[in-house]
C-alpha positions in Angstrom: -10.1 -18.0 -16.7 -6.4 -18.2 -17.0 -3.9 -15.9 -16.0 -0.6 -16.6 -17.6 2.9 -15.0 -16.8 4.4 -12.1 -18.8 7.7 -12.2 -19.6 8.6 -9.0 -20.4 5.4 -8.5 -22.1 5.4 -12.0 -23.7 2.7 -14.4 -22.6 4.3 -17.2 -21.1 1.6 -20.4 -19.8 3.0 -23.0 -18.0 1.7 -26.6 -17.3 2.4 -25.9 -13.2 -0.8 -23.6 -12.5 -2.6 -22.9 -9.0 -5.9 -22.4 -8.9 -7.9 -19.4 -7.0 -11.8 -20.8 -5.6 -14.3 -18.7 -4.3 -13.6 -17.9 -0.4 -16.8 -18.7 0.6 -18.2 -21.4 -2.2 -14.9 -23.1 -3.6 -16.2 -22.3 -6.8 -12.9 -22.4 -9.1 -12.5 -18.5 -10.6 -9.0 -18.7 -12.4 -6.0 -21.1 -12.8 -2.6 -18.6 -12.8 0.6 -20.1 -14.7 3.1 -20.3 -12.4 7.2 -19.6 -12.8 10.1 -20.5 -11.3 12.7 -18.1 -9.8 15.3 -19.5 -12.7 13.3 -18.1 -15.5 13.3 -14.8 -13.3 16.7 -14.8 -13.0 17.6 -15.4 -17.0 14.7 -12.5 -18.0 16.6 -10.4 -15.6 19.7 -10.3 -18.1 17.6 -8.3 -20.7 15.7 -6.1 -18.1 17.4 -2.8 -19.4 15.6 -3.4 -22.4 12.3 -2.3 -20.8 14.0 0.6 -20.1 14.8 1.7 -23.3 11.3 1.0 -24.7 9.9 3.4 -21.8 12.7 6.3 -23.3 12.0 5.8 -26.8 8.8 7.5 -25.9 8.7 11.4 -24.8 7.9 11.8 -21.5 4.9 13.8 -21.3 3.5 11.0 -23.6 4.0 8.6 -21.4 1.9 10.3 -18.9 -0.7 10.7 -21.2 -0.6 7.0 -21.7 -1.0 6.3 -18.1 -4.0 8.7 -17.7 -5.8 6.9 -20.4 -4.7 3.5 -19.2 -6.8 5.0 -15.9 -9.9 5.0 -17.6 -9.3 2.2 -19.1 -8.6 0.0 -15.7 -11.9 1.7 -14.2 -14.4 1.7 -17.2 -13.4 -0.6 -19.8 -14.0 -3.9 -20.9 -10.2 -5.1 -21.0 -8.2 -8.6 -22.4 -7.3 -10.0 -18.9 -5.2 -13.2 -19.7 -7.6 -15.5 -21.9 -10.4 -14.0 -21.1 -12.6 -10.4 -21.5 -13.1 -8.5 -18.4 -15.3 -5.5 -17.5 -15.4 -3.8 -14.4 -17.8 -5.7 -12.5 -16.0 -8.6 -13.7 -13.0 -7.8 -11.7 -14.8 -6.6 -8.5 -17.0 -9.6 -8.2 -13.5 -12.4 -8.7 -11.1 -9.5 -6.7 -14.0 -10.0 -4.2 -13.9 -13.9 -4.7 -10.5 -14.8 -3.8 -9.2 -11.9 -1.2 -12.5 -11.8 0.5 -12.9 -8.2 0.4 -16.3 -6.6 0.4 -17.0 -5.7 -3.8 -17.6 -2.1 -2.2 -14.6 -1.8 -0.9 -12.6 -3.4 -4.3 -15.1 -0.7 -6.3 -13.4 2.0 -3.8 -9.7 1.2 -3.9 -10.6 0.9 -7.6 -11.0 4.8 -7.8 -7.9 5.3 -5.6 -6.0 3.6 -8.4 -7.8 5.7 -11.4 -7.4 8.9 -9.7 -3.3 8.6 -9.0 -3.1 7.5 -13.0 -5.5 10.5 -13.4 -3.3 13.4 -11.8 -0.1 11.7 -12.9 1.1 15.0 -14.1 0.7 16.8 -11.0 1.9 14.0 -9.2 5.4 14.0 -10.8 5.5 17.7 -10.4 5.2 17.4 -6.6 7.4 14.5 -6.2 10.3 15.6 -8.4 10.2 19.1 -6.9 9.4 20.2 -10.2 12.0 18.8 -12.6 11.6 18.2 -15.8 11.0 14.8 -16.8 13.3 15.1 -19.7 16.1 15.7 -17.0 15.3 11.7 -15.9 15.0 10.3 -19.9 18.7 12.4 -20.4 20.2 11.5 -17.7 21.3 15.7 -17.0 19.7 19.0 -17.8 19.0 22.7 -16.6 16.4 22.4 -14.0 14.4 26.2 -13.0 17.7 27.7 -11.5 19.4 28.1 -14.3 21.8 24.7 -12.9 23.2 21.8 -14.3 21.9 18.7 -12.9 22.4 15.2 -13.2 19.5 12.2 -12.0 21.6 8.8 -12.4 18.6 5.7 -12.3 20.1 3.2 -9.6 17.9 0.0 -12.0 16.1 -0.3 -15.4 13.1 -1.7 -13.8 12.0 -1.9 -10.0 11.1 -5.4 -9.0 7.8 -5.7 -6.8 6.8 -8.6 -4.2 3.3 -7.5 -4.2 0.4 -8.7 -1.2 -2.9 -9.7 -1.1 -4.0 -8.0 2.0 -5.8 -4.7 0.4 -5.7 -3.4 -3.6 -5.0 0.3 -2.2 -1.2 -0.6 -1.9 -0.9 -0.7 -5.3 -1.0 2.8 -6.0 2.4 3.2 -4.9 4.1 1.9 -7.9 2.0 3.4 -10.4 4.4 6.3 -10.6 7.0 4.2 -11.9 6.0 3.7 -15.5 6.2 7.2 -15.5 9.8 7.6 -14.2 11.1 5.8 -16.7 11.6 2.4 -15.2 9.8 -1.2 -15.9 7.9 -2.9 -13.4 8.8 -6.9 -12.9 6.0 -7.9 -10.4 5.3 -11.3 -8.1 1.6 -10.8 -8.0 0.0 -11.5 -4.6 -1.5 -15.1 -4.9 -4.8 -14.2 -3.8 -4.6 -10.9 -5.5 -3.3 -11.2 -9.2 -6.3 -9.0 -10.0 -5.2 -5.4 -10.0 -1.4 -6.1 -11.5 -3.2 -7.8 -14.2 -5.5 -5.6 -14.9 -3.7 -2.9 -14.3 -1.1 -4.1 -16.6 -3.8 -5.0 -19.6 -5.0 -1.2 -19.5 -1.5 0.1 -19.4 -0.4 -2.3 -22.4 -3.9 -1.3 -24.5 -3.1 2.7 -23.9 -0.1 2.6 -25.3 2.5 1.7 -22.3 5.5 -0.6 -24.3 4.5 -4.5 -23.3 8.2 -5.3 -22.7 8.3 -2.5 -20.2 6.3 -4.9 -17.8 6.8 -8.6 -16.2 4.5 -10.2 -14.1 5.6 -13.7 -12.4 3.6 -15.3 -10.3 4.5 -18.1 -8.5 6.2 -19.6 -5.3 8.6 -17.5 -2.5 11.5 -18.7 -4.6 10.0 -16.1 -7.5 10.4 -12.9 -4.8 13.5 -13.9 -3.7 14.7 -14.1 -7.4 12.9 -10.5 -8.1 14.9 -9.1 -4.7 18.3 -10.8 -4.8 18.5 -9.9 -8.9 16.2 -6.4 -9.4 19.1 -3.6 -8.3 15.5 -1.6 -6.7 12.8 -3.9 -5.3 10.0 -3.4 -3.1 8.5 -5.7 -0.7 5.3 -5.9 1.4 5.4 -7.8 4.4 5.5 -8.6 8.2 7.0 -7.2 11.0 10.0 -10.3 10.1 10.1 -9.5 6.5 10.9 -5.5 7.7 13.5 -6.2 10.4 14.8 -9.2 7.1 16.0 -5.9 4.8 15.8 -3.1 7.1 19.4 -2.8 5.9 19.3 -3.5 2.5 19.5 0.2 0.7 18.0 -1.6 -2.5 15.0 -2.6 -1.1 12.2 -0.5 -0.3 10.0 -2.5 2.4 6.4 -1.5 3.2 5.3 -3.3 6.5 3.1 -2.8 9.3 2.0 0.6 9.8 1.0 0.9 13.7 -0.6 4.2 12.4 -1.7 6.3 15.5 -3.6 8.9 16.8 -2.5 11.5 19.4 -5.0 13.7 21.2 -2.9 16.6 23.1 -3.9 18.0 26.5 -5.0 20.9 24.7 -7.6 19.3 23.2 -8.6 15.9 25.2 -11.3 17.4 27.1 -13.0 18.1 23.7 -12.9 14.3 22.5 -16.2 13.8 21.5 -15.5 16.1 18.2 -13.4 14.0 17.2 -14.9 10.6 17.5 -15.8 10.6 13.6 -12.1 10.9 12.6 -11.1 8.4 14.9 -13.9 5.5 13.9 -12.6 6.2 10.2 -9.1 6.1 11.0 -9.8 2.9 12.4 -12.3 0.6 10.4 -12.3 1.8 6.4 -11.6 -0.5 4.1 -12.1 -3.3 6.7 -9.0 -2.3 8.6 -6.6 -4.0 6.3 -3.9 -1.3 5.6 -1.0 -0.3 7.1 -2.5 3.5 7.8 -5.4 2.5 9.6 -4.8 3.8 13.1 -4.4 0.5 15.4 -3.9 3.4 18.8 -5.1 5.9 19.6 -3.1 8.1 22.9 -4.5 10.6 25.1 -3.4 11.5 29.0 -7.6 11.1 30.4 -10.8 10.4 29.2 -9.3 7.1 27.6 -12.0 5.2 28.9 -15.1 6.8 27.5 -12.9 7.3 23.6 -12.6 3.3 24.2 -16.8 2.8 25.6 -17.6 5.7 22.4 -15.8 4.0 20.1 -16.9 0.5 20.9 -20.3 1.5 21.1 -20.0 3.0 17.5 -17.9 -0.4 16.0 -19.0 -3.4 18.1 -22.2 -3.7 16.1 -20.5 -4.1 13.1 -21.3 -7.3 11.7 -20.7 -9.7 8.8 -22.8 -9.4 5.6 -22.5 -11.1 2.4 -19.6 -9.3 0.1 -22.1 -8.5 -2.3 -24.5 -6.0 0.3 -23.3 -2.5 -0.2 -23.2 -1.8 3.2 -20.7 -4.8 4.0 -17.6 -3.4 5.3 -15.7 -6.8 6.7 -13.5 -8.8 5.1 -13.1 -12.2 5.4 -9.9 -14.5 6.1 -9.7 -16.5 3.6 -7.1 -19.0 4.7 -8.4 -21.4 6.8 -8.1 -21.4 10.7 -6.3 -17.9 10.2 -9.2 -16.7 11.9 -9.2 -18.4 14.8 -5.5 -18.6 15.5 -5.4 -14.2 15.4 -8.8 -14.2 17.7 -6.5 -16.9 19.8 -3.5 -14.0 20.4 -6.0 -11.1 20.5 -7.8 -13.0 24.0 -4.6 -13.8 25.4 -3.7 -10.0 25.0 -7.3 -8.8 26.6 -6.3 -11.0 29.8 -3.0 -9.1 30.6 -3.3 -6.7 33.7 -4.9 -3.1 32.7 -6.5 -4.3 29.4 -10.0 -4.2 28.7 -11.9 -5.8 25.9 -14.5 -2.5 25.3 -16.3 -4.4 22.7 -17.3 -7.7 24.5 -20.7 -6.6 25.0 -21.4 -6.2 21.4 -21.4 -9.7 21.0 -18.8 -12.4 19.8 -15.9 -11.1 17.8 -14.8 -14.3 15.8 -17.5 -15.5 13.0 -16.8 -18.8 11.3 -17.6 -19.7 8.5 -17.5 -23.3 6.2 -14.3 -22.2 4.1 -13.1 -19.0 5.8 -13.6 -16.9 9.2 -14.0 -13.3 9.9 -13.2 -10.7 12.6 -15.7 -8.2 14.4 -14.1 -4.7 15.2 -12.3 -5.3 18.5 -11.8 -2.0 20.7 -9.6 -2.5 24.0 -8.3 0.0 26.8 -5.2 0.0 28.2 -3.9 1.9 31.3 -0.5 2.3 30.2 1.6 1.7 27.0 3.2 -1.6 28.7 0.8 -4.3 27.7 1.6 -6.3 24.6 -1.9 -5.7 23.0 -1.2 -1.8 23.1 1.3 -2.3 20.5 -0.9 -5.1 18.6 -1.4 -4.2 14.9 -4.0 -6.9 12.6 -5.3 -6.8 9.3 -9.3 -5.9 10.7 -11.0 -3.2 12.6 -8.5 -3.3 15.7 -7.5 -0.3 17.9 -6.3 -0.2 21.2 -7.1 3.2 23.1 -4.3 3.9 25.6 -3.7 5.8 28.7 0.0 7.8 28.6 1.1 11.0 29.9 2.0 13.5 26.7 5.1 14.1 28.4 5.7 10.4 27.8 4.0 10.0 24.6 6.3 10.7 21.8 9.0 7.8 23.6 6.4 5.5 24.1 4.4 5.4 20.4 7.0 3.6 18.7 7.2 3.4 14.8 4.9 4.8 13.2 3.5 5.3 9.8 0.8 7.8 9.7 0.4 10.0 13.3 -2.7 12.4 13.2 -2.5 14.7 16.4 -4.9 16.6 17.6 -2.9 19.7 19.3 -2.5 23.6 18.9 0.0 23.7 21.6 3.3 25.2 19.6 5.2 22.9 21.8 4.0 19.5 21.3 3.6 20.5 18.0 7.2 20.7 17.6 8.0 18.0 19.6 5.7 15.6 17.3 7.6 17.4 13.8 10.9 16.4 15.4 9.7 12.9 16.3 11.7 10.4 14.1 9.5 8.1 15.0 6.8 9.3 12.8 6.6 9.2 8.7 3.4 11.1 7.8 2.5 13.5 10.0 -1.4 15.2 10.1 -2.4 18.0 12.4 -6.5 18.6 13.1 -9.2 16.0 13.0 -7.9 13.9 9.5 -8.4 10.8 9.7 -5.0 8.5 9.0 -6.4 6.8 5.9 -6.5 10.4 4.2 -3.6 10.7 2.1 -2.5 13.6 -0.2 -1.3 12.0 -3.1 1.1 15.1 -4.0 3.0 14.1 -0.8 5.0 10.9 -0.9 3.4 8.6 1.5 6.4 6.2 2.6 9.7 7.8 1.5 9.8 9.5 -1.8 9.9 6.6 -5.5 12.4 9.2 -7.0 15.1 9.6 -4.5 14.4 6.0 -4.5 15.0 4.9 -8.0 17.5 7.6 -8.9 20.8 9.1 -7.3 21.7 12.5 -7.9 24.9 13.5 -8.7 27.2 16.2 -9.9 27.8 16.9 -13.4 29.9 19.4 -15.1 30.4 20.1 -19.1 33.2 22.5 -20.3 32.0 24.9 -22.4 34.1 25.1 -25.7 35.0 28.5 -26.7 35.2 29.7 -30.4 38.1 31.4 -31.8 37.5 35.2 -32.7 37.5 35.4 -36.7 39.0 38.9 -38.1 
């Protein structure tokens, strides 16, 4: 199978090509053309052109579009590069090259149909309720009766996309919808779900020169972020701290997702054990709002021994087995080397490694390695491990006063705290530290798609401004 470029829609092959093998066979799956950040650079000239193919079309159908494109990506049989592809067809080579359980790709497979599903409703939510003609005009009345103007900051928004987990992908789905193209580096272990994504969109409707997809080397993401006037980026820690000041990119990093059990309701721990094993190990622990803490002021030691007893025996199965939930690490030695850094952290004074009795954690294989769920307790905040965060089951359970908590957790993507004190509930709302904030026993991998889940894709693609228009008056005819 190959998987060419698109340049703006135009199928672009090119005799440099990388080909993607079978984690655990090395059986070859696809060649992918591969670009240089050049011919990025000289596309980006014309990129207001897929703009104007986007407004050509009215709104509302463009939503339509995307909510058939949907069904589509989730049911059909679709053109992907040279080749037909049907469902199972993607699952089993998504599977193939990112190591991922094909449960897990069939289940962040639905989380991508349902966000182009509810489009509609979520526009509504993230625009406040503005009408999308306001965006395609520029200005427009909105439900007050006042004048407003939305001014977009880019014609397209340029995506540096990973290979980590296909769930991340449903925050640029929206964009289509805004009005705004979508130039994408497709992860290189992942090409599956932009592609794919992109053939539905394309067959339901969506302009083809509305969308770019470049894979290649780093020199194509630095192209898409130093030209695209909006980008987005996923990365490391580095990559975050790299444009942490760079208002025109959006950067999705680690998450260090936690959970916070208040006084109030610590003594009751056992309730919650359910949320907290979810929070920690769905979808093989690869995202950034899997909870990698969990803080409470006592009982830390039996959460850790509960929790380790429910994840320790979690072990490797073949991808295909329905009731496989680990993903493999498909580079090789990578592995090892993060099993390396996690021992060193379990040595430090007041760690424990809870899970050690549940047999050996790191499972080599001939091409790849994988990670057993890991579970440690820490007396204090202090040790290194207690602010760890890795792409597998991982959690560290740590002992902190509440009074101390809220200086301790550090950033944080997704918090769920489990309090009814007015106080501490406060405390946690006013905690800049924390993005997405849950209260009660929900898990941090539950998102409510009609919130925005890191910063809102409007405010981020489009100022808004003030705009004022005279209004003429007509002479009085006697």
């Amino acid at each position: 199978m190959h998987l060419p470029a698109y340049r703006f829609g135009k199928p672009y092959e090119s005799l440099e090509r990388d080909t993607l093998v079978h984690f655990l066979t090395g059986e070859k799956i696809a060649e992918v053309s591969q670009v240089g950040g050049a011919i990025v650079g000289r596309d980006l000239q014309k990129a207001g052109q897929a703009r104007a193919a986007l407004l050509a079309i009215d709104p509302e159908e463009i939503v339509e579009r995307l909510q058939t494109a949907g069904t589509l990506y989730a049911h059909g049989t679709l053109t992907v590069g040279d080749s037909k592809q049907s469902p199972d067809d993607f699952v089993k080579q998504q599977s193939a090259t990112t190591g991922l359980p094909e449960s897990l790709c069939r289940a962040n497979m639905q989380k991508n149909m349902f966000v182009l599903a509810n489009m509609d409703r979520m526009l509504d939510a993230l625009s406040r309720g503005l009408s999308p003609e306001i965006l395609w005009k520029g200005y427009g009345t909105e439900h007050r009766g006042v004048v407003v103007s939305y001014q977009a900051q880019s014609p397209v928004l340029g995506l540096v996309l990973p290979s980590n987990s296909p769930g991340v992908h449903t925050l640029w789905l929206p964009v289509i919808a805004l009005g705004v193209g979508l130039v994408m580096k497709p992860g290189s272990q992942e090409p599956w779900t932009p592609y794919r994504m992109t053939a539905a969109m394309i067959e339901a409707g969506i302009p083809a020169e509305a969308i770019s997809l470049y894979p290649g080397p780093t020199d194509v993401g630095a192209g898409i972020l130093n030209t695209c006037r909006r980008s987005m980026i996923f990365g490391s820690a580095k990559t975050v701290e790299q444009y942490r000041a760079n208002p025109g990119v959006q950067v999705h990093g680690p998450g260090f997702s936690k959970i916070i059990l208040g006084d109030d309701m610590v003594d009751d721990w056992e309730q919650h054990l359910d949320v907290m094993a979810e929070s920690v190990a769905i979808n093989s622990g690869r995202g950034c709002i899997n909870a990698s803490a969990i803080y409470a002021s006592r009982h830390t030691k039996e959460i850790a021994a509960a929790l380790a007893e429910r994840l320790g025996p979690i072990d490797v199965k073949p991808p295909q087995d329905p009731d496989s939930k680990l993903a493999a690490f498909t580079i090789p030695g990578a592995a090892k080397a993060i099993w390396g850094q996690i021992e060193t952290g379990l040595k430090a004074s007041g760690v424990s490694h809870m899970t050690a009795p549940y047999g050996d954690r790191l499972v080599e294989g001939g091409r790849c390695g994988w990670l057993r769920p890991v579970v440690a307790h820490c007396t204090s905040p202090e040790p290194e491990i207690a602010k760890a965060e890795y792409m597998f089951p991982f959690v560290s359970v740590v002992e902190c006063p509440q009074a101390t908590m809220l200086e301790k957790i550090g950033p944080t993507l997704v918090c769920t705290a489990m309090t009814e004190n007015p106080a501490f509930q406060s405390e946690l709302i006013n905690s800049t530290a924390i993005d997405r904030l849950n209260f009660g026993s929900i898990p941090t991998t539950k998102l409510d798609w009609l919130q925005p889940h890191e910063g809102n894709i409007i405010d981020f693609l489009y100022r808004s401004r003030a705009l004022q228009m005279a209004v003429e008056k007509t002479a009085a005819v006697s």
